[in-house]
C-alpha positions as CSV (number, residue, x, y, z in Angstrom):
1,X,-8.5,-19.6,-5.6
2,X,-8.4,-18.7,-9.1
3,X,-6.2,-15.3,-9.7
4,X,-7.2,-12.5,-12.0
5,X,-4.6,-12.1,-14.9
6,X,-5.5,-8.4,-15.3
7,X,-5.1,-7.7,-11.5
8,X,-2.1,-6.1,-10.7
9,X,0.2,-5.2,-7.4
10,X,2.5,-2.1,-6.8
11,X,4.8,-2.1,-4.0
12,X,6.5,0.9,-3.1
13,X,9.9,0.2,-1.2
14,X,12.2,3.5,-1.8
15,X,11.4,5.1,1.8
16,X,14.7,5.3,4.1
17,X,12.8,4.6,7.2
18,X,14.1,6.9,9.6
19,X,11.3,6.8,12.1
20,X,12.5,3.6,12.7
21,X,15.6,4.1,13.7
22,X,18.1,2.9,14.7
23,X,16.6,-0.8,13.7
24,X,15.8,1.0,10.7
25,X,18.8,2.8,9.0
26,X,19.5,4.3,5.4
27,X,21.7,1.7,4.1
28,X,19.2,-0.8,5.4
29,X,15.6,0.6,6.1
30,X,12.8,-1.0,7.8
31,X,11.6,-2.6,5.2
32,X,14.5,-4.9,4.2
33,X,15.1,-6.0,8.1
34,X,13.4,-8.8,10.0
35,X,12.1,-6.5,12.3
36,X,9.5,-9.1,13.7
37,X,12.6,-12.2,14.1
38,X,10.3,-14.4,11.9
39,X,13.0,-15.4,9.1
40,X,11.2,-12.5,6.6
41,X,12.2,-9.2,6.4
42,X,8.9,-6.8,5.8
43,X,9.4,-7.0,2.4
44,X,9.4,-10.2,2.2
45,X,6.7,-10.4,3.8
46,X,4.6,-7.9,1.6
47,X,5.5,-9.8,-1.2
48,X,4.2,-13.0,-0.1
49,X,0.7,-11.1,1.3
50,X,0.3,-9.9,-2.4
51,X,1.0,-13.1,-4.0
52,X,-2.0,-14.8,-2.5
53,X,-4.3,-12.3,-4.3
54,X,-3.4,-11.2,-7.4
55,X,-0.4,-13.6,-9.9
56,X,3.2,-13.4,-8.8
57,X,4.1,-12.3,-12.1
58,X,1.8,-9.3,-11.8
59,X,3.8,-7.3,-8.6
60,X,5.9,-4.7,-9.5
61,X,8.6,-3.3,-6.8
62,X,9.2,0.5,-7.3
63,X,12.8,1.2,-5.2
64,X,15.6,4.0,-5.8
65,X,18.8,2.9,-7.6
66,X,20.9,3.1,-4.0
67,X,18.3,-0.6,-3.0
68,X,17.9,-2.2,-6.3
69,X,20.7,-4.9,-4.7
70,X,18.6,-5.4,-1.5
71,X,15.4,-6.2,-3.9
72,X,17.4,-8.5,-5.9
73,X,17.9,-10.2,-3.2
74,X,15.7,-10.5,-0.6
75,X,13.2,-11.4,-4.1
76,X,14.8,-13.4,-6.4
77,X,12.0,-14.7,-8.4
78,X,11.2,-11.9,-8.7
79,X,11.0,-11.1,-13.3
80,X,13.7,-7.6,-13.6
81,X,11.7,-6.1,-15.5
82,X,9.2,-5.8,-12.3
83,X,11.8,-3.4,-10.5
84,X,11.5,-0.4,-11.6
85,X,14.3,2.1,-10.3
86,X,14.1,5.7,-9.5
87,X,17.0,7.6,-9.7
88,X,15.9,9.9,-7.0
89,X,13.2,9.7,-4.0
90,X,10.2,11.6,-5.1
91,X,7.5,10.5,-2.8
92,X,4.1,8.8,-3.9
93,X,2.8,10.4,-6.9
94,X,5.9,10.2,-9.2
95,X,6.3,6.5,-8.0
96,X,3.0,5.5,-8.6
97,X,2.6,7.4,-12.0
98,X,5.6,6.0,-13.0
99,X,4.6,2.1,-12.1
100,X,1.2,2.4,-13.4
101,X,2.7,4.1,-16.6
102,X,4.9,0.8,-16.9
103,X,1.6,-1.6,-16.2
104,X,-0.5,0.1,-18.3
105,X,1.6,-0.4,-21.6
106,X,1.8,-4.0,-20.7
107,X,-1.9,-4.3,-20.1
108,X,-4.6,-1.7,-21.0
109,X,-7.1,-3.7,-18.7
110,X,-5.2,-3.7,-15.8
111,X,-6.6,-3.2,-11.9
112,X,-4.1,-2.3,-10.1
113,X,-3.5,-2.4,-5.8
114,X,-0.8,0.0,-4.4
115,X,1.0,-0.9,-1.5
116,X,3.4,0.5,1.3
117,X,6.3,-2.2,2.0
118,X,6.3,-1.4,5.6
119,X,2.9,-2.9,6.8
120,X,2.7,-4.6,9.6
121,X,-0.8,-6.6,9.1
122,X,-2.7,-8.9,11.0
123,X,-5.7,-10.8,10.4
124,X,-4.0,-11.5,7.1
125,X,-7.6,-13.5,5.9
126,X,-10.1,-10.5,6.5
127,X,-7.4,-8.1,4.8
128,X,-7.0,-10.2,1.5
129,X,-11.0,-10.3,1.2
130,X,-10.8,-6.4,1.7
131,X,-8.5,-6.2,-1.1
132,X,-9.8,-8.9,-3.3
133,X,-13.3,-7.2,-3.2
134,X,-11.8,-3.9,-3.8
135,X,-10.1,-4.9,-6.8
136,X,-13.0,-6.7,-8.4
137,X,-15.0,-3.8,-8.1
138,X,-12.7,-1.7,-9.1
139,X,-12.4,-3.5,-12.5
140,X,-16.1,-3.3,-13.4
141,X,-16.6,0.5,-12.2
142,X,-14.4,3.6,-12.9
143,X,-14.3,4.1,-8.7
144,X,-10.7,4.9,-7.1
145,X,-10.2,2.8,-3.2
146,X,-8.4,3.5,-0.5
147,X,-8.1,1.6,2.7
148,X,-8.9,3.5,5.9
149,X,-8.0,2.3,9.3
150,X,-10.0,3.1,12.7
151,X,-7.8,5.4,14.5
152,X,-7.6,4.5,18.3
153,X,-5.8,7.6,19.2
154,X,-5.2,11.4,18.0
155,X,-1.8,10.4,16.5
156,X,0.1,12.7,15.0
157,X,2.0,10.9,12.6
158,X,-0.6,9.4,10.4
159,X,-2.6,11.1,7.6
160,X,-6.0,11.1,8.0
161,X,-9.3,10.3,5.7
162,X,-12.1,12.2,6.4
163,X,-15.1,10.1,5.1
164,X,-18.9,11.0,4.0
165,X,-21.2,8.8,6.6
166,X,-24.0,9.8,4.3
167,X,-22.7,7.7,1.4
168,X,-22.4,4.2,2.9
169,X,-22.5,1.4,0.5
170,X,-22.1,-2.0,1.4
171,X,-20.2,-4.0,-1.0
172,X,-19.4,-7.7,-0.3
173,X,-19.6,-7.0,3.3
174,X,-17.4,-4.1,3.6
175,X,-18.2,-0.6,4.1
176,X,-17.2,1.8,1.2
177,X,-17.6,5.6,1.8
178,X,-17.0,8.6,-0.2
179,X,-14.0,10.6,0.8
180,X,-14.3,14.3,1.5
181,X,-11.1,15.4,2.4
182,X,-7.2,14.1,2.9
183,X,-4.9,16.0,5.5
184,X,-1.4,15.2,6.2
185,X,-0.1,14.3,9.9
186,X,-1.8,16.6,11.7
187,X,-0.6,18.8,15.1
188,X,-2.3,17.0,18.5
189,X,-5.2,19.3,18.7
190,X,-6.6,18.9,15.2
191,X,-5.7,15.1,15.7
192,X,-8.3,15.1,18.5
193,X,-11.0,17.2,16.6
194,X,-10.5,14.4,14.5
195,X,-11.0,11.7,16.6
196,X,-13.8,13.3,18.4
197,X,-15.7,13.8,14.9
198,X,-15.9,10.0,14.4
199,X,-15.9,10.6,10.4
200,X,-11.6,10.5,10.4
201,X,-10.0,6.7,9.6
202,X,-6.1,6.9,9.5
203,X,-4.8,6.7,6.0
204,X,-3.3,3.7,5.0
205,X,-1.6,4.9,2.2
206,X,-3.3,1.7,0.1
207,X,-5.2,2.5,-3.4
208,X,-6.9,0.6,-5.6
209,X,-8.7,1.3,-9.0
């Protein structure tokens, strides 16, 4: 399949994964380990999901200074001037600003997916059409995606997406929805007010416009 020159992947790999531990560690977190024993670390792994959907050349890795060494090696195709380096952890705004400030001076037409480096996905097929369909549409409208997952408990340590069943829109055979509200991991009892509501999907942390 053809890939889209102006389509564009983020991933952000500066977390110190310490709800992982002690797998997961700050010299070394989750998503530079082989945490599965398949020969890829999670990264690695990431990379490679990305590469079948939008051009290799096209992924940026956003990492603090302390990992650059990991990146550099556990991608070594990978062009430097697609690792971008923060100085200091500042969470997901900052990092996508900053890496969308970067693509956007390179390309003015540029869709753009951004990624957690920590996913654990399966049904890698169904996922890439999810994201291929979001980027195209995406490209042709001035919309903003985000990738909700069907929660199967009141977990606590997800975000959660409160979505607008009113406003169902089927594109490409996916269901889009407007987004009413965001909250952050929320105590037990709200968790299960969500749940019971059936209008919460965990957030994914995945954007696309």
């Amino acid at each position: 399949m053809d890939k889209d020159p102006n389509q564009y992947c983020v991933i952000m790999a500066g977390g110190v994964g310490i709800r992982f531990w002690p797998v997961s560690r700050q010299a070394r977190p989750k998503q530079f380990v082989d945490v599965l024993g398949v020969g890829k670390t999670i990264l690695q792994m990431t990379f490679d999901r990305y590469a079948a959907i939008v051009p290799e050349e096209n992924i940026l890795v956003v990492t603090t200074e302390r990992y650059e060494d990991l990146v550099r090696s556990q991608l070594p195709g990978i062009p430097e001037e697609n690792i971008l380096l923060e100085p200091y952890r500042r969470n997901t705004a900052p990092c996508v600003a900053y890496a969308t400030y970067k693509i956007h001076s390179r390309n003015p037409e540029a869709t753009v997916v951004v990624a957690p480096s920590d996913h654990l996905i399966v049904g890698e097929e169904a996922f890439a059409k999810t994201i291929r369909t979001a980027l195209d549409h995406a490209s042709a409208s001035d919309h903003l995606f985000t990738i909700g997952i069907p929660p199967t408990r009141p977990e606590t340590n997800f975000g959660y997406i409160q979505v607008s069943k009113n406003s169902h829109t089927d594109v490409g055979g996916l269901d889009l929805y407007a987004v009413k509200t965001f909250t952050e991991k929320p105590d037990a009892d709200l968790a299960k007010v969500f749940l019971d509501t059936g209008e919460f999907v965990w957030n994914s942390g995945m954007f696309i416009w």
